[in-house]
C-alpha positions as CSV (number, residue, x, y, z in Angstrom):
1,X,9.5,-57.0,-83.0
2,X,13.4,-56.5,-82.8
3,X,15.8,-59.0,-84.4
4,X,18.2,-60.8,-81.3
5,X,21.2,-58.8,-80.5
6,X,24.0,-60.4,-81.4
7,X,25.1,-63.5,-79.0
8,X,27.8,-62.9,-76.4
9,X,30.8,-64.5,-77.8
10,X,30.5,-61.8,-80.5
11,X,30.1,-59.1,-77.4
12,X,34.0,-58.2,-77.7
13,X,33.5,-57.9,-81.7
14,X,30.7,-55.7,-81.5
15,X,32.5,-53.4,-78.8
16,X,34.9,-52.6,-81.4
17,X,32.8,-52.0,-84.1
18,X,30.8,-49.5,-81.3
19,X,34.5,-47.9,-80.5
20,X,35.2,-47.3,-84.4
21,X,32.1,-45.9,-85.2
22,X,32.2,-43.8,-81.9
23,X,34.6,-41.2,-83.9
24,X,31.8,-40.7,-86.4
25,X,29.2,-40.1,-83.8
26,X,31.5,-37.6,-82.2
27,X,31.5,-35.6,-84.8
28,X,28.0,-34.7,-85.3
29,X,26.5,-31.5,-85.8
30,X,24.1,-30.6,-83.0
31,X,21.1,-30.1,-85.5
32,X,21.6,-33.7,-87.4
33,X,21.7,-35.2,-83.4
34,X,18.5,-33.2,-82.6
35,X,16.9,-34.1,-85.3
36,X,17.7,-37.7,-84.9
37,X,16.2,-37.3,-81.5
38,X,12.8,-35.4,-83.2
39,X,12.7,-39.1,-85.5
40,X,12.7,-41.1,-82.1
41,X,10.1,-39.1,-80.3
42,X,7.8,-39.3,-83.1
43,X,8.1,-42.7,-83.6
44,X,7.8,-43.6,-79.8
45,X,4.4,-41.5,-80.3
46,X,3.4,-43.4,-83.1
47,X,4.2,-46.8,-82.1
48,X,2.7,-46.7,-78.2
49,X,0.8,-49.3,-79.5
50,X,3.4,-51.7,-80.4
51,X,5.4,-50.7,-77.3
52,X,2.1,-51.4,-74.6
53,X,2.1,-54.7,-76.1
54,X,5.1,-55.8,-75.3
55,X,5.1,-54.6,-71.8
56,X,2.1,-56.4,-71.5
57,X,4.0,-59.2,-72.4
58,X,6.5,-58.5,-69.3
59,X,4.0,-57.8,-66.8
60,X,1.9,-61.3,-67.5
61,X,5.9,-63.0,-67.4
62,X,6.5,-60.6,-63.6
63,X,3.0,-61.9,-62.2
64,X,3.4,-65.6,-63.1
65,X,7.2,-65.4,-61.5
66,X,5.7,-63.4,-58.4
67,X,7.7,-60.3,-59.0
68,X,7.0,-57.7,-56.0
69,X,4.5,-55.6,-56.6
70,X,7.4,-51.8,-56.3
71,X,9.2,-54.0,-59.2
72,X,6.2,-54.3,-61.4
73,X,5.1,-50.8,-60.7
74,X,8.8,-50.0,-61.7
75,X,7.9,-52.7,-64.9
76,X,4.9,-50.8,-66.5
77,X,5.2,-49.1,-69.0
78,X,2.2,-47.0,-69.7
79,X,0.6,-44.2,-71.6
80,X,2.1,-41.6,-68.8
81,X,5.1,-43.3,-68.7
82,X,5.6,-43.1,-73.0
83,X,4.8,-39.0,-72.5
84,X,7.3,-38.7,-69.8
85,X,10.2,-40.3,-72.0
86,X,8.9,-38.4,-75.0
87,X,8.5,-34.8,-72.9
88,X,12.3,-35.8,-71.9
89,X,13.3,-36.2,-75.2
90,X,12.0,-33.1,-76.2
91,X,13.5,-31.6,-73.7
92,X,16.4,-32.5,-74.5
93,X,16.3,-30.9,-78.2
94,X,15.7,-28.0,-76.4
95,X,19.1,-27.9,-74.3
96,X,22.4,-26.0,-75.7
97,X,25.0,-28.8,-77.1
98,X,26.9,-30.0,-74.6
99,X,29.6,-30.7,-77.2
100,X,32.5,-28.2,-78.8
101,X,32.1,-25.7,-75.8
102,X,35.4,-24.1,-75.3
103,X,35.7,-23.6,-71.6
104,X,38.7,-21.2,-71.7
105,X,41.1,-20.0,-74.2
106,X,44.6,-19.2,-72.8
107,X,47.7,-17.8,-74.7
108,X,51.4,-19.3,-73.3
109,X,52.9,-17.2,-75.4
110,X,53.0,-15.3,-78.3
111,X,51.2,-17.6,-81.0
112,X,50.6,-20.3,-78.4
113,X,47.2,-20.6,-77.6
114,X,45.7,-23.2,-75.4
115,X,41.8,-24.4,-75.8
116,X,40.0,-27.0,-73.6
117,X,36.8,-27.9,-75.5
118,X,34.2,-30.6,-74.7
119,X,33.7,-33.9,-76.5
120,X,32.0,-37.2,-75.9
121,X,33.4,-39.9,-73.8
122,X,32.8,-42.3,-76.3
123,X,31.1,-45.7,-75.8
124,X,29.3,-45.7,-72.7
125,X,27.9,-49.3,-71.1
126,X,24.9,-49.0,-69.3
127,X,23.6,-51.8,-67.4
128,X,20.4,-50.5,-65.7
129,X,17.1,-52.3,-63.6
130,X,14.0,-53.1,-64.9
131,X,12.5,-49.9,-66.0
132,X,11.4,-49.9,-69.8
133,X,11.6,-45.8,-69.4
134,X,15.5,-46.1,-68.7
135,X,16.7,-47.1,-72.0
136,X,14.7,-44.1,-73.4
137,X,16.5,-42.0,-71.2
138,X,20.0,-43.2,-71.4
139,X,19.5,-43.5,-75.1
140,X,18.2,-39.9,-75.9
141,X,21.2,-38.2,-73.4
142,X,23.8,-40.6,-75.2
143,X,22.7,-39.6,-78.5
144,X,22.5,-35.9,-77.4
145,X,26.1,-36.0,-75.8
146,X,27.6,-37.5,-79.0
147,X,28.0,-41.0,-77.5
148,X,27.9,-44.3,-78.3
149,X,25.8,-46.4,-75.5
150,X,25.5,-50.1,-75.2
151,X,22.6,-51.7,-73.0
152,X,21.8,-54.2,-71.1
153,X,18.3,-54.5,-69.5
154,X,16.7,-56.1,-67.1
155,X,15.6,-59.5,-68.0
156,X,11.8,-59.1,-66.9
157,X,11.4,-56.0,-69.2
158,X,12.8,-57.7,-72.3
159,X,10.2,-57.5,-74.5
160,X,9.5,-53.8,-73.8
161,X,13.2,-53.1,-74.1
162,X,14.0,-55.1,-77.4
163,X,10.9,-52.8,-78.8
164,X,12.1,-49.6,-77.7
165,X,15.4,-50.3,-79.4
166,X,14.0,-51.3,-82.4
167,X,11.7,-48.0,-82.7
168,X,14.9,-45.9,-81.5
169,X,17.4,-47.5,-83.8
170,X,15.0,-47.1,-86.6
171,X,14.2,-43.9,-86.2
172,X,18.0,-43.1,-85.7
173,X,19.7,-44.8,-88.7
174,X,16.3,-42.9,-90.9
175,X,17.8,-40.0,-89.5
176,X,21.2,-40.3,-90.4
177,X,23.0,-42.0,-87.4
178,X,25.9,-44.4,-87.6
179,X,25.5,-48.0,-87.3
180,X,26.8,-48.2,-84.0
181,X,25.1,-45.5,-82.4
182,X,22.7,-48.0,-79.8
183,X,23.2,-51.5,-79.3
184,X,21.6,-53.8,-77.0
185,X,22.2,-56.9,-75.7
186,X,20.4,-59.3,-73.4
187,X,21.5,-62.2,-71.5
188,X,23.5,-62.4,-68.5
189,X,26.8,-63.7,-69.6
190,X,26.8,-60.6,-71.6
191,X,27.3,-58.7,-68.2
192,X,30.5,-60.1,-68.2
193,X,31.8,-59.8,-72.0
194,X,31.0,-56.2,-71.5
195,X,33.1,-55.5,-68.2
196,X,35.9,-57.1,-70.1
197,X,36.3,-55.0,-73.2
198,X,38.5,-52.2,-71.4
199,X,40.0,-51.2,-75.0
200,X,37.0,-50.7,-76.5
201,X,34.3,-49.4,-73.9
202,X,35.0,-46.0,-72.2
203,X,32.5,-46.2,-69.1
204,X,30.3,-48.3,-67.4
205,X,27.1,-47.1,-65.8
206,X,25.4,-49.6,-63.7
207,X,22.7,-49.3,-61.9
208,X,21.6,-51.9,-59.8
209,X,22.1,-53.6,-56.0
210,X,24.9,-52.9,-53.9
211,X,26.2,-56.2,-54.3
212,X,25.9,-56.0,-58.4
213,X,27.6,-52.4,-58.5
214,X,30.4,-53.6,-56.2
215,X,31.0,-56.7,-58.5
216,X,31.1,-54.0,-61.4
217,X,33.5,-52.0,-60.2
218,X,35.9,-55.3,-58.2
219,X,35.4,-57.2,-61.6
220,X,36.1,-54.7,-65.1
221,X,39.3,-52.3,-65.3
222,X,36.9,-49.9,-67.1
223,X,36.1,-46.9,-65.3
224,X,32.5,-47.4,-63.3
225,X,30.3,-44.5,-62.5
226,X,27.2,-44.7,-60.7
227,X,25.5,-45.8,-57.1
228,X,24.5,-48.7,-55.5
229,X,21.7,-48.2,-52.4
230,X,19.4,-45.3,-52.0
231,X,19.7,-45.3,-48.2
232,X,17.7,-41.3,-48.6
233,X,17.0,-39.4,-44.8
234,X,14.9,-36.9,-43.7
235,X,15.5,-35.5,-40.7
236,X,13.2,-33.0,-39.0
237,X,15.0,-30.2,-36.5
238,X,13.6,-28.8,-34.0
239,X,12.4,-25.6,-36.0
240,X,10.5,-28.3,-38.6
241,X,7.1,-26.7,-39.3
242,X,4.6,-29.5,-39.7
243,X,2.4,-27.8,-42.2
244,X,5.8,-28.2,-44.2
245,X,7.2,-31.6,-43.2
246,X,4.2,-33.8,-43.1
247,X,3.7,-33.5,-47.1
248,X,7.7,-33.6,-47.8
249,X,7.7,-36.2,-45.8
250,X,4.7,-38.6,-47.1
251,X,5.4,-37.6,-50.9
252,X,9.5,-38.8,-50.2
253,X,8.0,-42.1,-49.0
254,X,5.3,-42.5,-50.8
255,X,5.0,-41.1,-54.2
256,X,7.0,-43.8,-55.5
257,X,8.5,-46.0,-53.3
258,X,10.4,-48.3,-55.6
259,X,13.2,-45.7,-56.4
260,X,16.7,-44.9,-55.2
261,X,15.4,-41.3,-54.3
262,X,12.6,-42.5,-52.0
263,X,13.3,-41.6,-48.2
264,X,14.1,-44.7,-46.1
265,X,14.5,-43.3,-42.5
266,X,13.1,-40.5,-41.3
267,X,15.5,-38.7,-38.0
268,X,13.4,-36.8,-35.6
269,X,14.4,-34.0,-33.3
270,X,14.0,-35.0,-29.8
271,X,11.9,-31.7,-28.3
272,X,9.6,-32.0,-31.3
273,X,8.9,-35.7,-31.4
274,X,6.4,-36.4,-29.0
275,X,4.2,-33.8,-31.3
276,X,5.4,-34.5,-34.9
277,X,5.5,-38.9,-34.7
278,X,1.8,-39.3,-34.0
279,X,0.9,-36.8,-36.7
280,X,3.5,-38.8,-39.1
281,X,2.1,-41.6,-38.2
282,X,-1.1,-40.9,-38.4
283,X,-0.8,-39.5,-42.4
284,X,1.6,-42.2,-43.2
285,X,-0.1,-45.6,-41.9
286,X,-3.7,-44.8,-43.6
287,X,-1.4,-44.9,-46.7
288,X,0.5,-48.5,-45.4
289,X,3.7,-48.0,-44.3
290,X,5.1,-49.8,-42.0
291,X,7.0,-47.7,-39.5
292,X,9.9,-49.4,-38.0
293,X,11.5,-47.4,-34.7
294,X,14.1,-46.8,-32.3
295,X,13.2,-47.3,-28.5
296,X,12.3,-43.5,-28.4
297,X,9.7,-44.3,-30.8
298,X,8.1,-47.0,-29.6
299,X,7.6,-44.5,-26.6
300,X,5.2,-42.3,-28.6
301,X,3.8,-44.0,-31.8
302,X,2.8,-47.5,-32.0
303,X,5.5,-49.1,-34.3
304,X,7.7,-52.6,-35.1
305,X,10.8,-52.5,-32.8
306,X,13.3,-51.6,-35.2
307,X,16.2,-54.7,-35.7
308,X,19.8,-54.4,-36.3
309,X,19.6,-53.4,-39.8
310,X,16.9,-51.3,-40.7
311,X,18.7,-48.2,-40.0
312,X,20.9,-48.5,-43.8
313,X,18.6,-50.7,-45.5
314,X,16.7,-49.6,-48.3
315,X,13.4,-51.0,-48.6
316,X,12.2,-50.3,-51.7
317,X,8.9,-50.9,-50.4
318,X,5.6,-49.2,-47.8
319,X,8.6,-49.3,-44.8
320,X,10.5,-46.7,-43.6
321,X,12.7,-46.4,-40.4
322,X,12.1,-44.1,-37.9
323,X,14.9,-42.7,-35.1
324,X,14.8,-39.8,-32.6
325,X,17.6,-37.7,-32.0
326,X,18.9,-35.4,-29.6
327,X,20.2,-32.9,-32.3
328,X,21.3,-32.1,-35.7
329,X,25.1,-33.2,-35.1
330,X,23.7,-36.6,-34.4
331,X,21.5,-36.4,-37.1
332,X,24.6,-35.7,-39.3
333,X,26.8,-38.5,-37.9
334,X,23.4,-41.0,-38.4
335,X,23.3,-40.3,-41.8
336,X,27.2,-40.1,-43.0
337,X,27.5,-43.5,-41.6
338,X,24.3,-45.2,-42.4
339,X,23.2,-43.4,-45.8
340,X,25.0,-44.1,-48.7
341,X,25.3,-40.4,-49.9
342,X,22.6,-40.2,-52.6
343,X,20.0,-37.5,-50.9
344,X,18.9,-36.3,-47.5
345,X,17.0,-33.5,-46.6
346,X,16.6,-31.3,-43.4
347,X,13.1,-30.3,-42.4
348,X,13.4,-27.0,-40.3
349,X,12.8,-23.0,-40.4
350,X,16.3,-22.4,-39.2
351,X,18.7,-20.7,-41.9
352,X,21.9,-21.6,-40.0
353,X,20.8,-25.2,-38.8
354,X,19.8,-25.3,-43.0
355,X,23.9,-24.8,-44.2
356,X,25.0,-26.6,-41.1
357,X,23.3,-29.6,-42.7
358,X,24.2,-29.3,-46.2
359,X,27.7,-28.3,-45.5
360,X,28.3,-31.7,-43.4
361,X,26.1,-33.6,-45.2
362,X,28.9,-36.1,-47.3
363,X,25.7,-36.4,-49.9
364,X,25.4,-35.7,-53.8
365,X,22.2,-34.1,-53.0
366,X,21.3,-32.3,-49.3
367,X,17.7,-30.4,-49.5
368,X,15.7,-27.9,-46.9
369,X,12.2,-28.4,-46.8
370,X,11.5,-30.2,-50.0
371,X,11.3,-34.1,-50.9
372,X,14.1,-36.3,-51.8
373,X,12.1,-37.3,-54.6
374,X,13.1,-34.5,-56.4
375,X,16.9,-35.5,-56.8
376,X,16.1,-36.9,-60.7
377,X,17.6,-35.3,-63.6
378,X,14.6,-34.7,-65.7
379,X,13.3,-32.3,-62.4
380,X,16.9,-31.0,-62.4
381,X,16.4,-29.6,-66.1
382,X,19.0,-32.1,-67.3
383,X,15.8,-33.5,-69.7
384,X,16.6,-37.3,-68.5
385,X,19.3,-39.2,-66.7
386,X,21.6,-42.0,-67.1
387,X,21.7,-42.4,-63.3
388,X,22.7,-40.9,-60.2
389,X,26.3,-40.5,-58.8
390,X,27.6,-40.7,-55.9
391,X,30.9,-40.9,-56.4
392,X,33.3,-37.8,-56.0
393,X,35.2,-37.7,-59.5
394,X,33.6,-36.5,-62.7
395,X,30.2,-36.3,-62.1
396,X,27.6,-36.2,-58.6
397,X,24.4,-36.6,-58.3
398,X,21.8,-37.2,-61.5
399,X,24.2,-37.5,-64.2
400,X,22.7,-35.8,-67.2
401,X,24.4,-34.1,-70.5
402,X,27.4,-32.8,-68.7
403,X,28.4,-36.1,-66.9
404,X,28.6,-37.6,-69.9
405,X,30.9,-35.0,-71.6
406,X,34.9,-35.1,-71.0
407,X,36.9,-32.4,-72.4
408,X,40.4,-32.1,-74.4
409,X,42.8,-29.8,-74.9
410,X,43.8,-28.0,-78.1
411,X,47.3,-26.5,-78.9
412,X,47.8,-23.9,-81.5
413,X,51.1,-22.9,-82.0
414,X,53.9,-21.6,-85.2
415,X,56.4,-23.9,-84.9
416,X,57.0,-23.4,-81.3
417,X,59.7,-25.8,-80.0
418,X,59.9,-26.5,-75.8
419,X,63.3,-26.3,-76.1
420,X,63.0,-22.5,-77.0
421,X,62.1,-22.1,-73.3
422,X,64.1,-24.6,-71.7
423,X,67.3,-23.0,-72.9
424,X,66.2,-19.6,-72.3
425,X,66.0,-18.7,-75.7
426,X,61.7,-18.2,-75.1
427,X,60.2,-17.1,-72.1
428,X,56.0,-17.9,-71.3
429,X,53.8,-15.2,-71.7
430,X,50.7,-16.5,-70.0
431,X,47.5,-14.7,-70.6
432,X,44.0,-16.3,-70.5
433,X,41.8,-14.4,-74.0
């Protein structure tokens, strides 16, 4: 098993040796990362036993402490689960380098020539939730971005996570890596050594509760990317064809319900509720979920009164909240004030209803006709994720290699003096090459 990592009054130490070494791992070749990421997939493969042990481990801990059952689904850490993170890592191999790109090439003047090329961000603090798979992710799109990540798991997949770090690590170092390429650390307090080393750590990424992101981002003068709820909406227009919203529907709700993409409220259209709520219903409670609903509702389905509350809460769970509307527009103001601009999808056969939807929308992600279960990076084609976005600066939405690339700018000039122009003596000659 993996050795400790190292205690937290050494957290701020070990930030800066992770900064230090960041300039190294920056300045990779693409083929000595992608083979480095060819040394962890095999190993994973290799090791499953190792790593299903462990889990095991977590699991027994979850069902003596009475975890809830979407958290230990979330916990496991299976077979599928290990060909999932190794099919994303290999993925991943298989997607151009992020780094060195030049995005444009522009001449100020004769002998001037500007260049804005993509680099790493440098460290990158992840604090995710208690899915093993996450620190294979975030660790695989670091390492393929040229960054340096430090982790902190969830407590009740510690075992599982200090085993996946060890096989990664490992493999990494065998492979040529620096040092300070992954760390990990594990307790609590360390949550808040990490928020505090602003000189040395670049970004946070956490991924948790509202309350815990909000504390991340009022608490640490780093820069914090990431969400808090998944507060997801479908709503079904008038045009909705059932034969298309019945599956959308039950797969957003149901195919995994413990995730921030899993729809929470479902908005129905009021001239097509009375024929599409039993039939929802109907598909929806042999699977048991609890529907709760708005007066309307309760008019045409048998369902729990819905409280003040359950229209913005994300259940995480068999429960999804149920409203009729009397048209898109309120549809639109429902979910910009209740949803907390992750994904929402419109259920309907009309084209112009579609890109009135998506245009209002204030979401990272606004679908037609397809589940919200979709908004994930590795469907994207991003091979993984380090989380979804739903902020408005830098990156949206699943954040995969190129939210986790900055870019700088390169000056090449002969001796070229801003005084030159100031004075009159030079005159810009601007001309993009």
């Amino acid at each position: 098993m993996a050795d400790s990592p190292k205690p937290v009054r050494d957290i701020a130490e070990t930030a800066r040796d992770v900064k230090a070494g960041s300039f190294r791992m920056a300045s990779l070749s693409e083929s000595l990362r992608n083979g480095a990421l060819r040394a962890i997939a095999k190993s994973l493969l290799e090791n499953g036993e190792a790593i299903f042990a462990a889990n095991r481990e977590d699991l027994s801990a979850g069902a003596e402490s009475g975890l809830a059952e979407p958290l230990m689904k979330r916990l496991k850490f299976d077979r599928q689960k290990l060909r999932d993170s190794v099919k994303g890592i290999e993925d991943l191999i298989g997607l151009p380098d992020p780094l060195f790109r030049t995005a444009f090439v522009r001449q100020l003047d004769e002998g001037l020539v500007l260049r804005r090329v993509t680099c790493p961000i440098g460290v990158i603090g992840v604090i995710f939730e208690s899915r093993p798979d996450a620190l294979v992710q975030i660790a695989s799109l670091c390492l393929k971005s040229g960054n340096c990540a430090i982790l902190k798991g969830g407590s009740e997949a510690a075992a599982t996570n200090r085993e996946l770090f060890r096989l990664i690590r490992d493999a990494g170092l065998g492979a040529g890596l620096p040092e300070s390429f992954l760390t990990l650390v594990e307790t609590r307090a360390d949550i808040g050594a990490l928020m505090g080393c602003h000189e040395s750590i670049d970004l946070l990424i956490p991924r948790g509760s509202n309350e815990f992101v909000r504390h991340i981002m009022d608490h640490s003068s780093i820069p914090v990317m990431g969400h808090s709820d998944g507060i997801c909406h479908i709503y079904a227009d008038k045009s909705a064809d059932p034969g298309k919203a019945i599956p959308v529907i039950r797969d957003a709700k149901t195919q995994y319900v413990a995730v921030c993409n899993a729809v929470e409220c479902l908005l129905v259209h009021r001239d097509i509720a009375e024929s599409l709520l039993p039939a929802v219903h109907a598909d929806l409670t042999r699977l048991d979920v609890t529907l709760r609903g708005c007066p309307e509702t309760l008019k045409i389905i048998p369902a729990i009164p819905a409280e003040e509350g359950d229209f913005g809460r994300e259940y995480l769970d068999y429960t999804m909240a149920v409203k009729v509307v009397d048209g898109i527009d309120e549809a639109i103001g429902h979910i910009n004030r209740f949803g907390s601009h992750h994904t929402d999808c419109i259920i309907t056969e009309d084209a112009e209803a579609a890109e009135r939807f998506m245009l209002m929308v204030d979401s990272a992600g606004v679908y037609q006709n397809c589940s919200t279960r979709f908004a994930d990076g590795f469907r994207y084609g991003f091979g993984a994720e380090v989380g979804v976005s739903t902020g408005k600066l830098h990156a949206r939405g699943p954040v995969g290699l190129d939210g986790l690339v900055t870019y700088k700018y390169r000056l090449y000039g002969g001796g070229h003096v801003v005084a030159d122009y100031a004075e009159g003596r030079r005159s810009f000659n601007f001309r993009d090459l």
